[in-house]
N, C-alpha and C positions, 0 to 999 in steps of 0.2 A: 504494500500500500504506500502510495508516494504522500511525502509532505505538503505537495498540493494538494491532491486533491481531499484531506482533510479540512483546509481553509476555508472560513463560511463567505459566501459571495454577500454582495453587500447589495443595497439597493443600489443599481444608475439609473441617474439623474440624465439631463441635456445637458447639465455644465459639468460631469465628472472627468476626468482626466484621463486622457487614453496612455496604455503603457510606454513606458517610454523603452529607447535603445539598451538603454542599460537593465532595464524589470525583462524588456524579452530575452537577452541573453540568459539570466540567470534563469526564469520560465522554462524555457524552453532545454534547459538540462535535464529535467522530469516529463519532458513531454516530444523527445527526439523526434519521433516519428511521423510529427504535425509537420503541415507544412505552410508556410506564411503566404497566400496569396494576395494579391494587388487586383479586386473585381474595381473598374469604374473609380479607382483611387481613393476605395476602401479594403483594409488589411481585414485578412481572415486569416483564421486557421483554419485547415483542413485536412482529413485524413481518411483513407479510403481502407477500407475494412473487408477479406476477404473470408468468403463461407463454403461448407459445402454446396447448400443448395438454397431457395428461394425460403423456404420456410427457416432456417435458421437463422437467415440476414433478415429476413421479417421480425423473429423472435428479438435478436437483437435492436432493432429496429424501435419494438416498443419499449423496450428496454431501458432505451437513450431518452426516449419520451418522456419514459416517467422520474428519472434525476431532472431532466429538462421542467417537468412540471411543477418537481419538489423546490426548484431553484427561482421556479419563474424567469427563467432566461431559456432562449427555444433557439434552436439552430434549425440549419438547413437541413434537410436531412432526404436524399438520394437512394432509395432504396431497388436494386438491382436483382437477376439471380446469380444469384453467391459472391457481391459485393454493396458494401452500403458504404456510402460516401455525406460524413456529417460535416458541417463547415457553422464553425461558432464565431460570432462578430459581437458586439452589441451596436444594437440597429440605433440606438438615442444620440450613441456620441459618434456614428456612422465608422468604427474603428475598433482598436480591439483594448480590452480592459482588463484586468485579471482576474476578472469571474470567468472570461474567455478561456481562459489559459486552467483555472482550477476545474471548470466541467469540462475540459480537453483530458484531464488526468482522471478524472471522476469516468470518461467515457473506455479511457483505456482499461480501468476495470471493472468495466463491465464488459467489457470483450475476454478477459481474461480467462 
């Protein structure tokens, strides 16, 4: 169980503060496998999750739903057969915050 994803997400705000260069480096030691994208010149993290078959990436699927529901922060979430693809942002401060980054670690295990 990583150090993140223990941390309680906080509410965001429109004026909260997006991570900066130095929160994602250190972030991103516990959560290697994410990967930082640039949609429309908002950062994401995202990472693509592979399964046997359709019904276990579904399982998983809802899985991710329900930390997402416990948190009140919801991702994208790409469900495939035998891969699911979740991309965590917060949509307020159009960028990434490190509630981003602790349900990115929350999601890993759940994959686990």
């Amino acid at each position: 169980m990583s150090q993140l994803s223990q941390q309680q997400c906080e509410a965001c705000s429109i004026d909260a503060p997006r991570v900066t260069e130095e929160e994602i480096a250190e972030y991103r030691q516990e959560v290697p496998e994410w990967q930082i994208v640039d949609r429309n010149g908002i950062m994401q993290l995202e990472r693509t999750f592979k399964f046997k078959d359709f019904v276990q990436a579904l399982d998983f699927t809802q899985r991710v739903g329900e930390i997402a529901e416990q948190a009140d922060h919801h991702p994208a979430i790409l469900t495939e057969y035998g891969k699911v693809t979740v991309t965590w942002w917060s949509h307020k401060i159009k960028g990434l915050h490190r509630n981003d980054f602790i349900l990115a670690a929350r999601t890993d295990e759940v994959a686990k």
